[in-house]
C-alpha positions in Angstrom: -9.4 -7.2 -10.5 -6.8 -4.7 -11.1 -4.7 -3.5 -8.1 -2.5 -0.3 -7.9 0.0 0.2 -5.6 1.4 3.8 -4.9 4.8 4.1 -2.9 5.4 7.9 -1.5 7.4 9.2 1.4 5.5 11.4 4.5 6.2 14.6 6.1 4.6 15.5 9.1 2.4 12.2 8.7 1.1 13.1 5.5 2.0 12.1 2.2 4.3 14.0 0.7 4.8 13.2 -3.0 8.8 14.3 -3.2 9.4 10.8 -4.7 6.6 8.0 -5.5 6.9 4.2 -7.0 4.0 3.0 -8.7 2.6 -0.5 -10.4 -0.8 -2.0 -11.0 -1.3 -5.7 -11.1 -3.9 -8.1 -12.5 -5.0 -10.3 -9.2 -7.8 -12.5 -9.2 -11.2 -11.4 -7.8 -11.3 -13.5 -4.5 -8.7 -12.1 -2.3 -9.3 -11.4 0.9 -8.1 -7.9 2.4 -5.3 -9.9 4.2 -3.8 -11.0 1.0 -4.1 -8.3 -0.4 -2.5 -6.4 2.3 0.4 -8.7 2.0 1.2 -9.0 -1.4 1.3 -4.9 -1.2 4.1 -5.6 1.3 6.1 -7.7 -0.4 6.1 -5.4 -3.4 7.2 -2.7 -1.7 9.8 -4.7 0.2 8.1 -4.3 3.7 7.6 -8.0 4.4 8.3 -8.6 7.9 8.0 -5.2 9.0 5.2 -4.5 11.6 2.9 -1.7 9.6 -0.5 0.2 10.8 -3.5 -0.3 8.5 -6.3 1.9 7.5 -9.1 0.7 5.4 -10.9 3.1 3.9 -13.4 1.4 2.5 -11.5 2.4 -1.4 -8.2 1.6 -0.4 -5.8 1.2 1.8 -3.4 2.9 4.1 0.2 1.4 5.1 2.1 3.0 7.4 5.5 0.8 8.1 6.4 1.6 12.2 9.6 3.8 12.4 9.7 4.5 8.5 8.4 8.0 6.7 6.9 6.1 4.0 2.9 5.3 3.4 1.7 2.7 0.8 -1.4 2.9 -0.9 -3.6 0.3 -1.9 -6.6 1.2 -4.6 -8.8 -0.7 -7.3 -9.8 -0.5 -10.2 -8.3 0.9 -14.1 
């Protein structure tokens, strides 16, 4: 499974695409959503910071508390 990880800062709450990190990774089929959650952490150096989640249902939504910054989890090419 291929997973892409998109790094962008927010304004207002919304992404706002001024500046944006990105990488995909080759990660094997089986993860659950929690690993997957986490390893999109530690890429983005946010391990050990308490962050809201959205799934939904395509990706996901990271929100880091007290930061204007959203990762984005999606699958596929």
């Amino acid at each position: 499974m291929k997973i892409n990880y998109e790094l962008t800062d927010t304004f207002g709450g919304e992404a706002n695409y001024s500046w944006v990190n990105r990488a995909s990774i080759d990660a094997p089929d089986n993860l659950t959503d929690l690993a997957i959650v986490r390893r999109a952490k530690k890429w983005a150096g946010l391990k050990g910071i308490t962050c809201k989640v959205d799934n939904c249902g395509e990706c996901f939504a990271i929100y880091p508390n007290n930061a204007c910054v959203v990762l984005f989890v999606t699958f596929g090419e």
